[in-house]
N, C-alpha and C positions, 0 to 999 in steps of 0.2 A: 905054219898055218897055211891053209891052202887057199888060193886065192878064188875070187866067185866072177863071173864074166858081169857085164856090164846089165843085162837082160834080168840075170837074178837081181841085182841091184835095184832094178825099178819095180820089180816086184813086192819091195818094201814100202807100204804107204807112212811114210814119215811128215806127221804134222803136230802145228801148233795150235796146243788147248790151253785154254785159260781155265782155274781152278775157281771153280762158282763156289762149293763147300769141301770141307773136310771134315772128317771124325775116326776115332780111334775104334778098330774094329773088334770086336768085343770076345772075349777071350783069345787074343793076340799079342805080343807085347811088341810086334816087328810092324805090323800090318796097318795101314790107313785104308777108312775109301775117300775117295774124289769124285768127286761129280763134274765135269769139269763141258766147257761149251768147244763144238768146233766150229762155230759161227753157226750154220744151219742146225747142227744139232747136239747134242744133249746126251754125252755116255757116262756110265760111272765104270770107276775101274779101281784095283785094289794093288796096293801098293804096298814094298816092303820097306819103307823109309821111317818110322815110326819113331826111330831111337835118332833118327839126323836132324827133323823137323816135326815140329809144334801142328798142329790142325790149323792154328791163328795164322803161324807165317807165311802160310800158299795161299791165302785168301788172295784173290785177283791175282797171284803171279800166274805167268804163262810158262810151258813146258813144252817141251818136245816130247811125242809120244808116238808108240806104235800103232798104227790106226785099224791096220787090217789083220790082227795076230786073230785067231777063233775065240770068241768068248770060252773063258773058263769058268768054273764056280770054286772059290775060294773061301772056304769058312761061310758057305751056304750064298754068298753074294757074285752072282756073275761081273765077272771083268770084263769089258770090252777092250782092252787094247792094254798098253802096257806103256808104262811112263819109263823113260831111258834118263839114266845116270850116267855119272864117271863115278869110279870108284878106287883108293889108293887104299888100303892095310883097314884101318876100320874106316876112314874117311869115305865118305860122298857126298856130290854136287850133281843141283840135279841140272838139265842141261836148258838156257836160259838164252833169249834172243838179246842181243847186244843196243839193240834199236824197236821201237815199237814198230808193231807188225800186227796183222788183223790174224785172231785165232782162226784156223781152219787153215792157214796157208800151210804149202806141202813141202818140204825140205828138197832139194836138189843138188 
């Protein structure tokens, strides 16, 4: 793999959302949306977790997410950013602050 210099690195805005709702996106069996807060604002983004996690169980959990990927439209609903996992054979977790921490803050 080829490595990325420090400068492309901070060109990733990496922050934490906290998950306001969820719901199963309708004709999907993979896909959830999120609505989810970064302190000041308010994105929904569409997620492939569907078959790891319930809509009930992210209710207030927070997340790490991609903040500045370009919206896309996914099964007709724009994503603004993208939620980052780990991911092992069919296993994923999604990625989780170990201590509380105010949604909006940016990864470093």
């Amino acid at each position: 793999m080829e490595g990325i210099n420090i400068e492309d690195f901070h060109k990733l805005d990496l922050r934490l959302a906290k998950v306001l709702s969820a719901e199963p996106v309708e004709g999907s069996e993979k896909l959830l949306k999120l609505r989810v807060s970064l302190g000041q604002e308010e994105r929904t983004l569409v997620a492939g977790i569907a078959k790891h996690y319930r809509p009930e169980e992210l209710l207030g959990k927070k997340i790490l997410m991609l903040a500045n990927l370009k919206p896309r439209k996914i099964f007709g609903i724009e994503s603004q950013g993208m939620v980052l996992a780990l991911s092992s054979g069919d296993r994923l977790s999604l990625l989780v602050p170990d201590r509380d921490i105010e949604e909006g803050s940016r990864a470093s």
